[in-house]
C-alpha positions in Angstrom: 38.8 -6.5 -49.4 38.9 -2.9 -47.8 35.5 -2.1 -49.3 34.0 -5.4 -48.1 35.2 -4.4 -44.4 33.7 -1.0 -44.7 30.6 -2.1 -45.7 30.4 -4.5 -43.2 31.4 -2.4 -40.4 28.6 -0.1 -41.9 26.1 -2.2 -41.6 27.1 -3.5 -38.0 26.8 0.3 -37.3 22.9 0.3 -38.8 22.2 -3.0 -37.4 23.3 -1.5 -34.1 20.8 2.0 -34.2 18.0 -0.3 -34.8 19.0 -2.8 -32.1 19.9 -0.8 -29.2 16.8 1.5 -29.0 14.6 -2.2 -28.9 17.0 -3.2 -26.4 16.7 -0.4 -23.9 12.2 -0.9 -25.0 12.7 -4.4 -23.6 14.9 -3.9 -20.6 12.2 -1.4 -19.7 9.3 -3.6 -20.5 11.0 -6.2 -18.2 11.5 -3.4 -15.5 8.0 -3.0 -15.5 7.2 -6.1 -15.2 9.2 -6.6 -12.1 8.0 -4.0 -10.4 4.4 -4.3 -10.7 5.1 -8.3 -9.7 6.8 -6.9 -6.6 3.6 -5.3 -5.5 1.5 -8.3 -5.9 3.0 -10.6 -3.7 1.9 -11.9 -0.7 3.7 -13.6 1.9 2.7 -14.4 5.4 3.9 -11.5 7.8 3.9 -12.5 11.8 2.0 -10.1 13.5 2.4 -10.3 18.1 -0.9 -8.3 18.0 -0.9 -7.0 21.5 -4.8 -5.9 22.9 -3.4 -2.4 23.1 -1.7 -1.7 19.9 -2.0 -0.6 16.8 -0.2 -2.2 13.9 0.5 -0.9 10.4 -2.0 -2.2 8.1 0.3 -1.6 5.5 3.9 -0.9 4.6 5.1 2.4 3.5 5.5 6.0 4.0 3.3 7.5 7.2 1.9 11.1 5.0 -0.2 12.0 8.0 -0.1 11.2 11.9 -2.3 13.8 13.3 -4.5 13.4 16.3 -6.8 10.2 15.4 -5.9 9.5 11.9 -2.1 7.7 10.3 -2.3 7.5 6.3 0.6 5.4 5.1 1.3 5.7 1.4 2.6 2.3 -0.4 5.2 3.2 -3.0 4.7 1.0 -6.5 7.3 -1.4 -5.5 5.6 -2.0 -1.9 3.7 -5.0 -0.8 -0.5 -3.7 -1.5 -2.0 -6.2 0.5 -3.8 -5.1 3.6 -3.9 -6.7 7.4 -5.9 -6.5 10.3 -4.2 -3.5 12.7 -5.7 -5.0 15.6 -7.9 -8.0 16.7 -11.7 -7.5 16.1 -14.6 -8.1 14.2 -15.9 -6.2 11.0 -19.0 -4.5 11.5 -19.6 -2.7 8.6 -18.1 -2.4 5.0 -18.8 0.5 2.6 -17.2 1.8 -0.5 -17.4 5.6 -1.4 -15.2 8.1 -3.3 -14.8 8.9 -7.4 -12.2 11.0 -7.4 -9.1 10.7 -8.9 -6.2 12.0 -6.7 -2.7 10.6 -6.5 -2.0 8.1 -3.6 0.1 10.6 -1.7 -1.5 13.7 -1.9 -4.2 14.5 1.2 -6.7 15.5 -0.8 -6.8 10.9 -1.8 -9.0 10.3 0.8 -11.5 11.3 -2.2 -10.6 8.7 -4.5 -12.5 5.4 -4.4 -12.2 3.9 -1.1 -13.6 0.9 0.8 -13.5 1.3 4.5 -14.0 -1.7 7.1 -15.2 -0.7 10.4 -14.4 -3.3 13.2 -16.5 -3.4 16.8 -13.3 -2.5 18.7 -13.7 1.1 16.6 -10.6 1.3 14.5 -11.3 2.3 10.7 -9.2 0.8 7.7 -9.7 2.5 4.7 -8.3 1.3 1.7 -7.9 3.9 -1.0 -7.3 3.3 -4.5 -4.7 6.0 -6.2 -4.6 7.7 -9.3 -3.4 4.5 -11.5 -5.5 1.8 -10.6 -9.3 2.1 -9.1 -8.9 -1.3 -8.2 -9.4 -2.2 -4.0 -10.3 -6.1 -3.5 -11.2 -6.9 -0.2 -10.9 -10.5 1.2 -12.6 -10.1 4.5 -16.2 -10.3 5.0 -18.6 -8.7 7.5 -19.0 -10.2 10.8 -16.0 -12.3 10.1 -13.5 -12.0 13.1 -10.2 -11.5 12.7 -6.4 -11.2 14.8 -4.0 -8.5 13.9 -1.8 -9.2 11.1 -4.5 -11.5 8.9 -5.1 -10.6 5.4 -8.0 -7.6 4.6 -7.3 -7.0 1.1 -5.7 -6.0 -1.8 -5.6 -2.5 -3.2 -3.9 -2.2 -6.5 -0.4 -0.2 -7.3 0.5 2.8 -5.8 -2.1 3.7 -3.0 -2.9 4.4 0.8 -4.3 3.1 3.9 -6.2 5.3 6.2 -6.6 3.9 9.8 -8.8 6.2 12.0 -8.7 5.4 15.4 -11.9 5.6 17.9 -12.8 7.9 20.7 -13.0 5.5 24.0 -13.6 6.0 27.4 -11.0 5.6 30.1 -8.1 6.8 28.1 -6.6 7.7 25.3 -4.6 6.9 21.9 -1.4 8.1 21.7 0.6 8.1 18.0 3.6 6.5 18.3 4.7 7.3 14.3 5.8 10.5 12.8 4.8 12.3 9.4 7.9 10.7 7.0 8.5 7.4 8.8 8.8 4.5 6.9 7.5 2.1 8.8 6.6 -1.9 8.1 3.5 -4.0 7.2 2.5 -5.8 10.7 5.3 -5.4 13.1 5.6 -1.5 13.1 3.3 0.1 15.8 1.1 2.8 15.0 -0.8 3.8 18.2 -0.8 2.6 21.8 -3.9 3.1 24.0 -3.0 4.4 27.6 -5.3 4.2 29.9 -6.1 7.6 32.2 
């Protein structure tokens, strides 16, 4: 009877060497998975969209605010779609960059990118990071759109790069900080004053 319990209790032990390194695999696998379906949603996101601000396009980390340009970086677990900073139309669309740079370095303004230009000036480039090379973009030239509607999609971990114009009759002012976390559509980024 002892040797039975021994040898059962032995092979609980082996069952249990084999079972717990597949468990931790799994609950890892279904991390993962979480995660990844976190950045992938999309859920409507009011936006007031004043005429003289600048919403975040994205939410995130701000990596650069510095003189006409705010890069936000979107962590993995960060909503990756893309809205309209401000009302306008797009003018142009062109895709560039083959580079390979992580999302939050400065040098990822390199890495495949696809910018939208809209007729009011401001820039939205949407760059792919080191992970994915993936940017999906929803909006189509000439196609006018509010602040806060949807531009795209740029897969995992990436950034958004909005460059604000040179206008006459004043000037932008930054209103975010390098290491702000800020929010998709209700933070602002820039306010124009006028001289």
């Amino acid at each position: 009877m002892l040797f039975a319990l021994a040898a059962e209790l032995v092979h609980i032990a082996r069952v249990a060497a084999v079972a717990v390194p597949l468990w931790w695999a799994a609950g890892g696998a279904l991390l993962l998975t979480v995660l990844i379906t976190l950045t992938f949603r999309d859920f409507a996101r009011p936006c007031k969209g004043a005429p003289d601000i600048v919403y975040a396009p994205a939410g995130g980390t701000v990596k650069i605010a510095e003189g006409k340009l705010v890069a936000i970086f979107m962590w993995l677990v960060t909503r990756h779609t893309v809205l309209a900073p401000a009302r306008g139309a797009i003018i142009s669309s062109e895709v560039a960059g083959a580079k390979r740079h992580p999302a939050m370095w400065g040098k990822a303004s390199e890495n495949h990118h696809h910018s939208l230009k809209f007729d009011n000036g401001i820039v939205v480039k949407m760059v792919a990071g080191f992970i994915a090379r993936r940017v999906i973009v929803w909006a189509a030239s000439n196609q006018v759109l509010a602040a806060g509607e949807r531009l795209g999609l740029i897969c995992l971990a990436s950034r958004v790069d909005v460059i604000l114009p040179e206008r006459t009759g004043g000037h932008w002012v930054t209103v975010v900080h390098k290491g702000q976390r800020i929010w998709q559509g209700t933070t602002p980024i820039a306010v124009w004053v006028r001289d």
